[in-house]
C-alpha positions as CSV (number, residue, x, y, z in Angstrom):
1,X,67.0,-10.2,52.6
2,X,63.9,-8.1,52.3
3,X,61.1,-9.6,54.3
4,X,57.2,-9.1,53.2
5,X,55.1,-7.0,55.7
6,X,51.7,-8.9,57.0
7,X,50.0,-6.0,55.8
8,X,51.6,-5.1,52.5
9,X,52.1,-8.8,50.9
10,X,51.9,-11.8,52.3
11,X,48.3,-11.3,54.1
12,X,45.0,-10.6,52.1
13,X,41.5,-9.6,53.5
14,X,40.5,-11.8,56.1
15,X,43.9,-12.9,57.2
16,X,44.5,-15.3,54.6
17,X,47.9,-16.0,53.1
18,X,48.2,-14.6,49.1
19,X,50.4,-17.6,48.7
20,X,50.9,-15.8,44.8
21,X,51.7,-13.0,45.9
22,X,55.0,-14.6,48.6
23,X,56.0,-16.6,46.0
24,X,56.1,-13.6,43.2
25,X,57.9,-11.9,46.2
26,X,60.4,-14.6,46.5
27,X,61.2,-15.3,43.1
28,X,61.5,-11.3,42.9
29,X,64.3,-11.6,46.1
30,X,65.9,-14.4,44.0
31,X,66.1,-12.5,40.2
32,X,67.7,-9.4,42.7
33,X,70.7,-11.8,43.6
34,X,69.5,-11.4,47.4
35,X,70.3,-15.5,47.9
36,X,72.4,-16.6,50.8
37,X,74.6,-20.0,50.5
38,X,76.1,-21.8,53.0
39,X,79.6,-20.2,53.7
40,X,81.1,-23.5,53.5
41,X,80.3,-23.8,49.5
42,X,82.3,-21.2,48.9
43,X,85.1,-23.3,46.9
44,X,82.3,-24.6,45.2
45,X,80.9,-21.1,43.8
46,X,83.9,-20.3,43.2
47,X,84.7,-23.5,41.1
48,X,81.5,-23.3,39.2
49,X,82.8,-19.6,38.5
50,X,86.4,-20.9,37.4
51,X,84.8,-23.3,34.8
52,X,83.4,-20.5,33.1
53,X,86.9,-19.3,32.0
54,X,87.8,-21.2,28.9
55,X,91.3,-20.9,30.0
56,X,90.8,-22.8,33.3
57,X,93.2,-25.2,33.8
58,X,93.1,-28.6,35.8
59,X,95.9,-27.1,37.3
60,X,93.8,-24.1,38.9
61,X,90.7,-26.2,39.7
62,X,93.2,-29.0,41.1
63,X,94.8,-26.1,43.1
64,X,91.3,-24.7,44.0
65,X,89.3,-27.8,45.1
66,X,92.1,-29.4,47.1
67,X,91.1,-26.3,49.6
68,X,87.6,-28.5,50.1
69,X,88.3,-31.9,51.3
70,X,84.8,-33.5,50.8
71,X,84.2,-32.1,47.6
72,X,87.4,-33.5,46.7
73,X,86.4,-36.8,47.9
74,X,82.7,-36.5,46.2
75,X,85.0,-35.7,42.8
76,X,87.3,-38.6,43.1
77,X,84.2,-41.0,44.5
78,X,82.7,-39.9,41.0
79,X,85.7,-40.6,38.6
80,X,85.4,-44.5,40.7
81,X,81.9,-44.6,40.2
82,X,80.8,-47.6,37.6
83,X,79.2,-44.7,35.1
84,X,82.6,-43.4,35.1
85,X,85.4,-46.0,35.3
86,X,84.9,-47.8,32.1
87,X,88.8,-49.6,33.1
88,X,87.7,-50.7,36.3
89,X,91.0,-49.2,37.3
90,X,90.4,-46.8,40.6
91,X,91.9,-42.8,40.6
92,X,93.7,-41.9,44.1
93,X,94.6,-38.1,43.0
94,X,92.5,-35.1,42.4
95,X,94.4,-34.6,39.2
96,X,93.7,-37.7,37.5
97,X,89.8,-37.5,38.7
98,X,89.4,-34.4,36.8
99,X,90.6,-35.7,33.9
100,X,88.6,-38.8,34.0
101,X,85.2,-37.0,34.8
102,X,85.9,-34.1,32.3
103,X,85.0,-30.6,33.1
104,X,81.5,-31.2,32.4
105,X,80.7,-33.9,35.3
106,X,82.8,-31.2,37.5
107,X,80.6,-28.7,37.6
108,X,78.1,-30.7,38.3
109,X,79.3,-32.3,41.1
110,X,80.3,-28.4,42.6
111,X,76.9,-27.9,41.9
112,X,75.5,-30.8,43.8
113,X,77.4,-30.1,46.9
114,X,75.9,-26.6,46.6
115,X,72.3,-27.9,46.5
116,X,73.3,-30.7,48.9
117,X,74.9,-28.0,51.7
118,X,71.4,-26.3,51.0
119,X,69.4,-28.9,53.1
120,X,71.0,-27.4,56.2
121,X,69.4,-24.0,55.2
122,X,65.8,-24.2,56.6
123,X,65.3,-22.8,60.1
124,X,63.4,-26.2,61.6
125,X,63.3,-29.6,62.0
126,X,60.4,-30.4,60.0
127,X,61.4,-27.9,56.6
128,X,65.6,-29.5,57.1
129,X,63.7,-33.0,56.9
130,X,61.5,-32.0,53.9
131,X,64.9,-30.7,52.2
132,X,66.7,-34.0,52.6
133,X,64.0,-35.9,51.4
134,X,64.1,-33.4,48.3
135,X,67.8,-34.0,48.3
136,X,66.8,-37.9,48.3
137,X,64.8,-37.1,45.2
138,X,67.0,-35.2,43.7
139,X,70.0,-38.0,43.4
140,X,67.4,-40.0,41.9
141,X,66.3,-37.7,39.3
142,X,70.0,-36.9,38.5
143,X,71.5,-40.7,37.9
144,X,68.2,-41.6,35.7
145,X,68.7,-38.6,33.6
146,X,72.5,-39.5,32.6
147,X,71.4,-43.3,32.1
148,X,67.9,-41.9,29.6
149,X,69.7,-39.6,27.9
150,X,72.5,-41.7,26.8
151,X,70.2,-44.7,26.3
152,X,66.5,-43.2,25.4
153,X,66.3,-39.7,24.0
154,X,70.0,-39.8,23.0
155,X,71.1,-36.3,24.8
156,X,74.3,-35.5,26.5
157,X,74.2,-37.5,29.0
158,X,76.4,-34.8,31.2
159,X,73.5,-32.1,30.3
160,X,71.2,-34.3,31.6
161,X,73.0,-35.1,34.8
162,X,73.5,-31.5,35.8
163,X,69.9,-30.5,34.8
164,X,68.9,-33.0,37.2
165,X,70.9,-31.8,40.2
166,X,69.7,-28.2,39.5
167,X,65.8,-29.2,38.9
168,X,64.9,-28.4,42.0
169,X,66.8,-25.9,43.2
170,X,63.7,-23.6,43.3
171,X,62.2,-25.7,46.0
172,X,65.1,-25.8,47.9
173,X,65.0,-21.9,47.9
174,X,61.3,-22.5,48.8
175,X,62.4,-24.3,52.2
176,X,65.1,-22.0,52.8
177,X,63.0,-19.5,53.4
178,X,59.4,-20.9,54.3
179,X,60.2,-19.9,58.2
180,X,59.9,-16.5,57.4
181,X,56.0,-17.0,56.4
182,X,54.4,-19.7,58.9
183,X,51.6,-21.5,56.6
184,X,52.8,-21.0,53.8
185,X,54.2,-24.9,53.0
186,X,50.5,-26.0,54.0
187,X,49.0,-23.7,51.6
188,X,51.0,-24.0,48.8
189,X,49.8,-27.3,47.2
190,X,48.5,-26.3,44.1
191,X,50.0,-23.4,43.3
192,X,53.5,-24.3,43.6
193,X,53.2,-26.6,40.3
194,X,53.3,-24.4,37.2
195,X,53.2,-21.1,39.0
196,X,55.8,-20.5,41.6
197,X,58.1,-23.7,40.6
198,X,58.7,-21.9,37.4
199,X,59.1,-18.6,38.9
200,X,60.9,-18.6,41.2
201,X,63.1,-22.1,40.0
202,X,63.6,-19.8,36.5
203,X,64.9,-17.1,38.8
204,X,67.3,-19.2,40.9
205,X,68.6,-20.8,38.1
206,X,69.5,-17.6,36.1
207,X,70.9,-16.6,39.4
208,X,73.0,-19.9,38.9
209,X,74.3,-18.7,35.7
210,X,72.3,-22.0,34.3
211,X,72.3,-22.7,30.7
212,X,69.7,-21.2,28.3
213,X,69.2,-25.0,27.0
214,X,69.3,-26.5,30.7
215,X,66.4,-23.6,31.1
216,X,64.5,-24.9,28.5
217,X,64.2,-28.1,29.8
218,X,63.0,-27.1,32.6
219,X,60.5,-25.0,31.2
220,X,59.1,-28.9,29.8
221,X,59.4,-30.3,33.3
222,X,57.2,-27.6,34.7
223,X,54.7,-28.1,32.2
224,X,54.6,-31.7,32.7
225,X,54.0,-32.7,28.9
226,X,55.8,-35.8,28.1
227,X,56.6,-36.3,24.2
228,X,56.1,-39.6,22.9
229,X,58.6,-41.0,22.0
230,X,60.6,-38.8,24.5
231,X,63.5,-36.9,22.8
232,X,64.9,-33.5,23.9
233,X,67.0,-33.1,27.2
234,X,63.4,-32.1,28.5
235,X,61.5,-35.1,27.8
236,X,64.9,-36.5,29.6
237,X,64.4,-34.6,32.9
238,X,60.9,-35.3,32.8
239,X,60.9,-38.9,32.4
240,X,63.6,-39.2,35.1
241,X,61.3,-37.2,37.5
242,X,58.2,-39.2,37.2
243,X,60.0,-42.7,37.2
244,X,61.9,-41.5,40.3
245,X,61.3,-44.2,43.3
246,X,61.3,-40.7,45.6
247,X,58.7,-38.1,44.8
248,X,59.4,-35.1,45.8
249,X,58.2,-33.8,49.0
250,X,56.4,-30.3,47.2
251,X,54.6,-33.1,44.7
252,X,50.9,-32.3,44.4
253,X,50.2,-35.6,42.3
254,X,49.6,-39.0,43.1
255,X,52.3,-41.3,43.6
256,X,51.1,-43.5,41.2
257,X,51.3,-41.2,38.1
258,X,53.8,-43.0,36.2
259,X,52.7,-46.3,34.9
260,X,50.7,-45.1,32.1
261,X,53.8,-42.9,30.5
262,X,56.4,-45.6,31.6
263,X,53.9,-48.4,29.6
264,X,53.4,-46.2,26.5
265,X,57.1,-45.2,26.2
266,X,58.0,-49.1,26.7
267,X,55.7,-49.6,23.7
268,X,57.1,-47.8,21.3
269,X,61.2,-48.3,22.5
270,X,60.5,-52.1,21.1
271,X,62.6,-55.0,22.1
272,X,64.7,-52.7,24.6
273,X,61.9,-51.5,26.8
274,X,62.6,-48.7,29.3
275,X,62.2,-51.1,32.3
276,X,64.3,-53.6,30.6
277,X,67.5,-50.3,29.9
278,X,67.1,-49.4,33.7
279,X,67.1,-52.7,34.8
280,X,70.7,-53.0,32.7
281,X,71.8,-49.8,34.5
282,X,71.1,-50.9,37.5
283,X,74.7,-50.7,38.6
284,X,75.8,-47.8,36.6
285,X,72.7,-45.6,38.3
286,X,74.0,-47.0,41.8
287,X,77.0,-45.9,41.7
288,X,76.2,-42.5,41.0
289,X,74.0,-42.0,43.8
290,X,76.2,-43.1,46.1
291,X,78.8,-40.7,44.2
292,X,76.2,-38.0,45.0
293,X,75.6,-38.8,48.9
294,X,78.6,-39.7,50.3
């Protein structure tokens, strides 16, 4: 990976970190294809990459996944999960948890133990703990998104689940490399929202071979505007993120943000308020965070 220079980049006059300019840097590294996964989620990259064939089999990713043990136990854990055993009747085989989840909820799960294996990526203690708390976050954002969108805005409800594992992807990136520029988390607050979130998150995603919708919505989370009442895959990733119980560690704003969005969107759902539909899916958004962390 190309690393700034003090003098070229990452330091302006005085000594002072040009926080814009590392993070234009970084998303620049990120659009080049210069990231670096973990070399144990290669199956995973490589199922993501089978699932773009539209004559992938369950056979192949069967075949393919088996080589992976714990992502074959995440993907089975799934198909058990209450959002996903509608029978109550438990999966044993690979096989038969493929074709309970759908190819859909399978990519997403690849993707999640991507962005989960990511957490091991900073080079200290203190940036690793930062990225498990983001990972924390993350799970959160992801089962509330599924739940909204198939009981609020009325999205896919598998769109919504993978645009929640992927949200913040760019801030995982972030950590990855924040060794390489001492200061920079510390100085970050306040330009990392709307500025390098969307660069260099746009950028890692494309990288990703994301969606152009799932992009879209993200460009909505990043500008932080809510519609009332909420209705696009966006307005679903953006109402997960702010009713969240774990804010992200790179959040600039206060913890108590949400009430007046939750209190407004409550008034105009009627009898069913928002509260009322995630107290109902209690169980449902349980099980698929502990699909996500096991």
């Amino acid at each position: 990976m190309k690393l700034l220079a003090r003098d070229q980049v990452a330091f302006g006059k005085g000594g002072n970190m040009d926080v814009r300019a590392v993070l234009e840097e970084l998303a620049a590294e990120a659009a080049r294809g210069d990231m670096l996964f973990p070399t144990h989620t290669e199956v995973a990259l490589q199922v993501r990459r089978a699932l773009e064939d539209p004559d992938c089999s369950s056979q192949r990713l069967c075949t393919l996944i088996s080589t992976e043990p714990l992502l074959s136990a995440r993907i089975v854990g799934l198909a058990n999960s209450v959002a996903y055993n509608t029978t109550g009747t438990a999966v044993k085989d690979l096989h038969s948890a493929i074709s309970r989840i759908g190819f859909s909820a399978l990519r997403s799960m690849a993707t999640a133990f991507i962005v989960r294996q990511m957490q091991e990526m900073p080079a200290t203690p203190e940036h690793r703990a930062l990225a498990a708390r983001l990972w924390e976050h993350t799970t959160h954002v992801a089962a509330l998104a599924r739940v909204i969108a198939r009981r609020v805005t009325h999205q896919d409800p598998e769109a919504a689940f993978f645009a929640g594992i992927v949200h913040e992807m760019g801030g995982f990136y972030l950590l990855s490399r924040a060794s390489a520029f001492p200061g920079l988390l510390e100085a970050i607050f306040g330009v990392w929202h709307g500025t390098g979130e969307s660069r260099i998150g746009r950028a890692v995603l494309q990288g990703l071979a994301v969606p152009a919708t799932a992009l879209d919505a993200f460009a909505v989370l990043w500008r932080g505007y809510l519609s009332l009442p909420p209705e696009s895959l966006g307005d679903t990733l953006l109402l997960a993120n702010e009713l969240a119980p774990v804010a992200s560690p790179l959040a600039d704003l206060p913890a108590d943000k949400h009430g007046g969005a939750s209190a407004d969107i409550d008034m105009q759902l009627g009898e069913e308020t928002l509260h009322g539909i995630l107290a109902d899916s209690a169980e449902e958004i349980a099980s698929l965070l502990a699909a996500l962390r096991t």
